[in-house]
C-alpha positions as CSV (number, residue, x, y, z in Angstrom):
1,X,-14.9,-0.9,-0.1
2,X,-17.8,2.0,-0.6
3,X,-16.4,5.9,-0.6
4,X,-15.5,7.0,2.7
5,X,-19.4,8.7,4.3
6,X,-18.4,11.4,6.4
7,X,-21.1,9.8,9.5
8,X,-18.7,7.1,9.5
9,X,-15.6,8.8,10.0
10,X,-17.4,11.1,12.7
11,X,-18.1,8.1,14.4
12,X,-15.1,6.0,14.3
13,X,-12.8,9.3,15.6
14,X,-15.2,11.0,17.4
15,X,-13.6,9.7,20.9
16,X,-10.2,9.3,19.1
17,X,-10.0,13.0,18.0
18,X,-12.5,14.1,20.7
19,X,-14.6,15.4,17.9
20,X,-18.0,17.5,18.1
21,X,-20.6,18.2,15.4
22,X,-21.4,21.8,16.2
23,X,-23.1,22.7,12.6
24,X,-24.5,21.6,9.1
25,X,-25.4,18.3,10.5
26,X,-27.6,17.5,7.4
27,X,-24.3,17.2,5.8
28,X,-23.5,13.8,7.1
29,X,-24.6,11.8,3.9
30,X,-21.4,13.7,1.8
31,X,-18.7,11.4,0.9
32,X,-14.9,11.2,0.1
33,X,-13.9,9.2,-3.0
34,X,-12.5,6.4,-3.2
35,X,-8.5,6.9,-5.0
36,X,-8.9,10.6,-4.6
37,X,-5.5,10.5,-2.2
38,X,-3.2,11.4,-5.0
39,X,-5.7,13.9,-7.3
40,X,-3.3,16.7,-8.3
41,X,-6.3,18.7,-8.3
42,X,-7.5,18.7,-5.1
43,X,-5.4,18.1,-1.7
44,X,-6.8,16.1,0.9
45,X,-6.0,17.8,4.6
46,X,-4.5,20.6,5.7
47,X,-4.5,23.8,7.9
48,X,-6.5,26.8,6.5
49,X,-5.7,26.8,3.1
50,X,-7.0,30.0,0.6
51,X,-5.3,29.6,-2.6
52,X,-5.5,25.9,-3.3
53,X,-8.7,23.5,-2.4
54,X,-8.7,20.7,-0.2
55,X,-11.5,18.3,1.2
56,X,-10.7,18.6,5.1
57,X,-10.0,21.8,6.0
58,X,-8.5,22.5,9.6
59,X,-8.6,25.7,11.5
60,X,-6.8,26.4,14.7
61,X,-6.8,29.6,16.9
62,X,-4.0,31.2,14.7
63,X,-6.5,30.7,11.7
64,X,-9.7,31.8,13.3
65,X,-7.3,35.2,14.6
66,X,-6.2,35.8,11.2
67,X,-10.1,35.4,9.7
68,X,-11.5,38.0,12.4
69,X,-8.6,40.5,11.8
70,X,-10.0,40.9,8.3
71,X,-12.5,43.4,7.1
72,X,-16.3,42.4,5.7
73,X,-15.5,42.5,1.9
74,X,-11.8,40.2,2.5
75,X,-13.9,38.0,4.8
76,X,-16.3,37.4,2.7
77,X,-13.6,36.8,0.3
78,X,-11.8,34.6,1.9
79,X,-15.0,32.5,3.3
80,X,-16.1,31.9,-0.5
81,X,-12.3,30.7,-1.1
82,X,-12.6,28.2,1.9
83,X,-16.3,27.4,0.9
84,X,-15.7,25.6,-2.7
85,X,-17.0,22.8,-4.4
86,X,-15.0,20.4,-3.0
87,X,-14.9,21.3,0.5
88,X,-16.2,18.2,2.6
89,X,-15.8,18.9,6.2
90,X,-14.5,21.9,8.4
91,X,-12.6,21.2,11.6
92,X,-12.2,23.9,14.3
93,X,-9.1,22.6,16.5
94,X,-7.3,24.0,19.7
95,X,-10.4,23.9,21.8
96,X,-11.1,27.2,20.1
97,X,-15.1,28.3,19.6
98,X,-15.6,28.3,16.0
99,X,-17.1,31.8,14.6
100,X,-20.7,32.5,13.6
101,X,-20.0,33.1,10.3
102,X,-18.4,29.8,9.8
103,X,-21.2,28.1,11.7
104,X,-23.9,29.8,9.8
105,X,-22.3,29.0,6.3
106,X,-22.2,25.7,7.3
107,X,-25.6,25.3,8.5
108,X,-26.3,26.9,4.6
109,X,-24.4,24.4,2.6
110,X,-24.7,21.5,4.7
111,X,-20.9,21.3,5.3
112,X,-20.3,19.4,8.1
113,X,-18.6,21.3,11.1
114,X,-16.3,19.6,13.6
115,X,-14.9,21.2,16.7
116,X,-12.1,19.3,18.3
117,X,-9.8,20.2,21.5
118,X,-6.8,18.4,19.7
119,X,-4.2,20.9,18.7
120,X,-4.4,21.0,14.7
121,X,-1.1,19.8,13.7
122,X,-1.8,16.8,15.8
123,X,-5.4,16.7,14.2
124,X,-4.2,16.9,10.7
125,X,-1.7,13.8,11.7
126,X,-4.1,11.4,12.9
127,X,-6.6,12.1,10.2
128,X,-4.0,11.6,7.3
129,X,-3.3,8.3,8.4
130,X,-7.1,6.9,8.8
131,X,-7.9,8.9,5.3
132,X,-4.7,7.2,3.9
133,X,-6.2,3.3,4.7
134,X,-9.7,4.3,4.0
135,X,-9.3,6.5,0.3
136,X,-6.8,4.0,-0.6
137,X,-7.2,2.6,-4.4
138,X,-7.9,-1.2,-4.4
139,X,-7.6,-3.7,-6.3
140,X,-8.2,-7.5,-5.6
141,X,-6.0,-10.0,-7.2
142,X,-6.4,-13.7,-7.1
143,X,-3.2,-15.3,-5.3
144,X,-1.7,-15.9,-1.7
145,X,-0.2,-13.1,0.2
146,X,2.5,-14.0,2.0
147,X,5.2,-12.5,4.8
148,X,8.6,-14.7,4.1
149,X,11.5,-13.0,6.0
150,X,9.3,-10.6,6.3
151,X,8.9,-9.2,3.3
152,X,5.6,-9.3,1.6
153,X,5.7,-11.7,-1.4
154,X,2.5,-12.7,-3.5
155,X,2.5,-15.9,-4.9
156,X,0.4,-16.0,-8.7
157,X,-0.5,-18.7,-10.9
158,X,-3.8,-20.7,-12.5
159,X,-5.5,-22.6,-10.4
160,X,-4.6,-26.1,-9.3
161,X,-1.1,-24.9,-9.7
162,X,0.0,-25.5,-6.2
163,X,-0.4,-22.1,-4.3
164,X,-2.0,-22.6,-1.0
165,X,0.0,-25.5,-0.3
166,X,3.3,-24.0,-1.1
167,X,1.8,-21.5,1.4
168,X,1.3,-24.5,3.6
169,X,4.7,-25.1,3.6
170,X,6.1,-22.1,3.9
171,X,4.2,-21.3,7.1
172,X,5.1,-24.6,8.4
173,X,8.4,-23.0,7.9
174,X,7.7,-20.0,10.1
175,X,6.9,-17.5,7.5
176,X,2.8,-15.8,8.1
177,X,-0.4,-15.7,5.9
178,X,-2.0,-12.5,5.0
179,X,-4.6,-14.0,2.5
180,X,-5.3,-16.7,1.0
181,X,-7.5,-17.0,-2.7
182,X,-8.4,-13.1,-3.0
183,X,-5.3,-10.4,-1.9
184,X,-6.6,-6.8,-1.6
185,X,-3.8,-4.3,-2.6
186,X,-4.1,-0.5,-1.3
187,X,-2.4,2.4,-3.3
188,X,-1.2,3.5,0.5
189,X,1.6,5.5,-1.0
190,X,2.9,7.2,-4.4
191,X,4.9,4.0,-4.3
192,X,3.8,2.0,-2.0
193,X,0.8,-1.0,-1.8
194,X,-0.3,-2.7,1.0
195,X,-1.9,-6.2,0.7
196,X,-4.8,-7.1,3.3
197,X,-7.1,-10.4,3.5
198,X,-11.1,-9.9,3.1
199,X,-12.5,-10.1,6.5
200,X,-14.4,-13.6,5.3
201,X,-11.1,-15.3,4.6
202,X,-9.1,-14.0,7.2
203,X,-7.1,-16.9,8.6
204,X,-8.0,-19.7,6.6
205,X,-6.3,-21.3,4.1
206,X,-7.9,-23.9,1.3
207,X,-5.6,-26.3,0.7
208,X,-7.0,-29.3,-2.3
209,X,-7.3,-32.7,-0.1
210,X,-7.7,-31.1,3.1
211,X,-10.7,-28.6,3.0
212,X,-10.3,-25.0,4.7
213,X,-8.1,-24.9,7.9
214,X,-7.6,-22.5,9.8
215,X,-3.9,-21.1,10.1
216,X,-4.4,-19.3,13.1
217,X,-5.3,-22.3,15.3
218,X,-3.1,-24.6,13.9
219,X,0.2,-22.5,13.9
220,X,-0.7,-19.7,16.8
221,X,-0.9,-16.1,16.4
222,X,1.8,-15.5,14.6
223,X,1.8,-17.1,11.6
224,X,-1.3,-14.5,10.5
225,X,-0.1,-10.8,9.7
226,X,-3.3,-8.6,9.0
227,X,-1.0,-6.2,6.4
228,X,2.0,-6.1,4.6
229,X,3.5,-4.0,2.1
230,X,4.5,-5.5,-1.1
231,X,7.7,-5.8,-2.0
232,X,7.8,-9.2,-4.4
233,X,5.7,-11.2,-6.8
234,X,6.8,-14.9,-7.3
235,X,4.6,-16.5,-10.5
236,X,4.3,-20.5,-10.5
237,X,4.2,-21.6,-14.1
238,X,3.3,-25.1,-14.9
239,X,6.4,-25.4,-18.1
240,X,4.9,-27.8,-21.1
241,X,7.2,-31.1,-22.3
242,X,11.2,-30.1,-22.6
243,X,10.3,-26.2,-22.0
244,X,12.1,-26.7,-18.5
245,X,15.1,-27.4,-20.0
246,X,15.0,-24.7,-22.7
247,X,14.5,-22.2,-19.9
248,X,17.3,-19.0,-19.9
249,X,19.2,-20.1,-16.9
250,X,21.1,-16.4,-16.3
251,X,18.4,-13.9,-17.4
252,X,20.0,-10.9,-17.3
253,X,16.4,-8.2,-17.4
254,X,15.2,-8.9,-14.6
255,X,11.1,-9.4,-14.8
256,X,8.3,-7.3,-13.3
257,X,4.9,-6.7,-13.1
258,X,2.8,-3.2,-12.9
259,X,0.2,-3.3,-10.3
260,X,-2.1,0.3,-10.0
261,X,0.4,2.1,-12.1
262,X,3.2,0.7,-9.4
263,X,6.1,-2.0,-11.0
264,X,7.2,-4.6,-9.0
265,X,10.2,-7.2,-9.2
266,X,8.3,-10.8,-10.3
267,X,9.9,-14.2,-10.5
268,X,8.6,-16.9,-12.5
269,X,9.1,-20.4,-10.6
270,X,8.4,-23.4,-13.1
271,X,7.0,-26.3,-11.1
272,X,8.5,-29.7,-11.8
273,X,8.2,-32.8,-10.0
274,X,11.5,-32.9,-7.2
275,X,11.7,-29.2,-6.9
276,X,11.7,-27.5,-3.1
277,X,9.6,-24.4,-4.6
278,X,9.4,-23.4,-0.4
279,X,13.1,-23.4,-0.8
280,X,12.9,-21.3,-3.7
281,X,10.6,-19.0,-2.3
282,X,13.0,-18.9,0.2
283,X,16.2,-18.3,-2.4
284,X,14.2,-15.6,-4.6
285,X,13.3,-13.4,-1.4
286,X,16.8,-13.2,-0.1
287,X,18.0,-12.6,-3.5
288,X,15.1,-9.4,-3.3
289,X,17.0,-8.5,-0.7
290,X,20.4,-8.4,-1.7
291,X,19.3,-6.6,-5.2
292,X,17.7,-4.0,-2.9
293,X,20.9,-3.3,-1.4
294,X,22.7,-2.9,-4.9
295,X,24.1,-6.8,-5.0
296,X,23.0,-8.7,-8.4
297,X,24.4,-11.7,-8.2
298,X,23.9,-12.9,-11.7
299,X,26.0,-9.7,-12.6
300,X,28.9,-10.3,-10.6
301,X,29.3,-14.3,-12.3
302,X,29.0,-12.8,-15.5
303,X,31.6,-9.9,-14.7
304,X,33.8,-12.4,-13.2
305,X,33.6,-14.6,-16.0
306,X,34.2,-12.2,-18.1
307,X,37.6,-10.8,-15.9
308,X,38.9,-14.7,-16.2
309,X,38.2,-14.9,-20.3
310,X,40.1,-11.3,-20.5
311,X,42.6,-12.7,-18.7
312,X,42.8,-15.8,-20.1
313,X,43.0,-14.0,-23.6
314,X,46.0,-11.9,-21.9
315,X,48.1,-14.9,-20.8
316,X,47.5,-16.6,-24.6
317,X,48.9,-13.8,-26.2
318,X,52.0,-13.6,-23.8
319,X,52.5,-17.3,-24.8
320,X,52.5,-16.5,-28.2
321,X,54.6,-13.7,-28.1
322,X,57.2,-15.6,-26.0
323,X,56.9,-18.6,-29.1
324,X,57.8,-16.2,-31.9
């Protein structure tokens, strides 16, 4: 996805945020970087803002009052504050009339100048949330993206490993596709990724034998979700002769996997001939879910366990006691 032009996000919230362009039109070729949301550096929105710089600057009537109460040498000040060198766009909310000298240092440096009639808190709102999908880091990862119980699990693995159709399956089984093949992940969030399908694959699925279907016309509207945050990564693994077996059956560090600097929980699934792996999918994500909510399951059979060896050990040494 190319940086964010600021023509483009005039035009798609113009009628949203009742925008106009009132100066430094030849401005409109500037652009917004792409992963700049979370640059310590440099903020991204907020009202009229002096001491620390920020791409979008808003000013509402309270602003503009404040900038005409001030004298010629602390206006001038204060406009070359505002005016820095990464100052992208100007937005003059409340309805107000922006002033000259805003317009004219616009027109000077080719900063785009915005008058809106939204109120600016309201302004700043809407805009976060469009600058938040469109700055977004990506990165695109080869797997299917799926919503099971909905939570937003990505399946991994080579190819030929049996992906798509466990996907099959698992939407047979009422659970929804995001993306199939190539998963887009947005750094949405300091914490936070959200997975999205390519607009050329959206709702099909390749499954080997069958060709490409189309999920959405086979199994209705819902079972396609156009986002999902990620919350799980389940890895198939094909396990070479007798590795199955030699497998740790209660691994007690749990496994993860760091995606843009972000670590998720991962399961690795071997695939065996007989084994439900839909089921499993299944298993794994309500198992997510209980860990989430402070319940390890492994844990509690080994703390059990180990209650009934203490007290086994107890009851021995009573018995021996009781002999002597």
């Amino acid at each position: 996805m190319p940086d964010v032009n600021i023509q483009r996000l005039y035009s798609e919230n113009r009628d949203r945020l009742n925008l106009s362009w009132a100066s430094g039109k030849r401005g409109g070729g500037r652009t917004v970087p792409l992963g700049s949301l979370y640059n310590p550096q440099v903020g991204m929105i907020s009202h009229l803002n002096l001491t620390h710089p920020h791409r979008f600057q808003v000013i509402g009537e309270m602003e503009l009052a404040y900038l005409r109460s001030l004298d010629e040498a602390s206006s001038e000040r204060a406009l070359n504050a505002l005016f820095n060198e990464h100052l992208a766009v100007v937005i003059v909310a409340d309805g107000s009339d922006p002033d000259h000298r805003l317009s004219e240092i616009c027109d000077r440096q080719d900063i785009p100048l915005f008058t809106s009639t939204m109120p600016g808190a309201n302004l700043i709102d809407v805009l976060r949330q469009y600058l938040n999908l469109e700055l977004a880091e990506m990165i695109a990862l080869h797997g299917v993206f799926l919503v099971v119980l909905e939570v937003g699990v990505l399946i991994t693995g080579s190819s030929a490993v049996g992906k798509s159709e466990l996907a099959l399956e698992l939407i047979s089984r009422g659970h929804g596709l995001v993306a199939d093949d190539v998963v887009e992940l947005f750094h949405i969030g300091p914490t936070t990724l959200q997975g999205r399908c390519p607009i050329l694959l959206r709702d099909f699925l390749e499954v080997r034998g069958l060709g490409i279907i189309n999920i959405r016309s086979i199994f209705g509207e819902t079972a396609v979700r156009p986002r999902k945050t990620l919350k799980l990564i389940v890895h198939l693994e094909k396990p070479g002769a007798g590795e199955l077996a030699s497998m740790e059956r209660l691994p007690m560090n749990s496994s993860t996997q760091t995606i843009l600097g972000i670590e998720y929980p991962k399961v690795v699934l071997p695939v065996a001939e007989g084994r439900n792996l839909a089921v499993l999918v299944e298993a794994a994500t309500r198992n997510y879910v209980l860990r989430s909510r402070g319940i390890d399951s492994t844990r509690q059979f080994i703390e059990r366990h180990e209650r009934l060896m203490a007290q086994d050990a107890g009851e021995h040494l009573l018995d021996d006691d009781n002999y002597e």
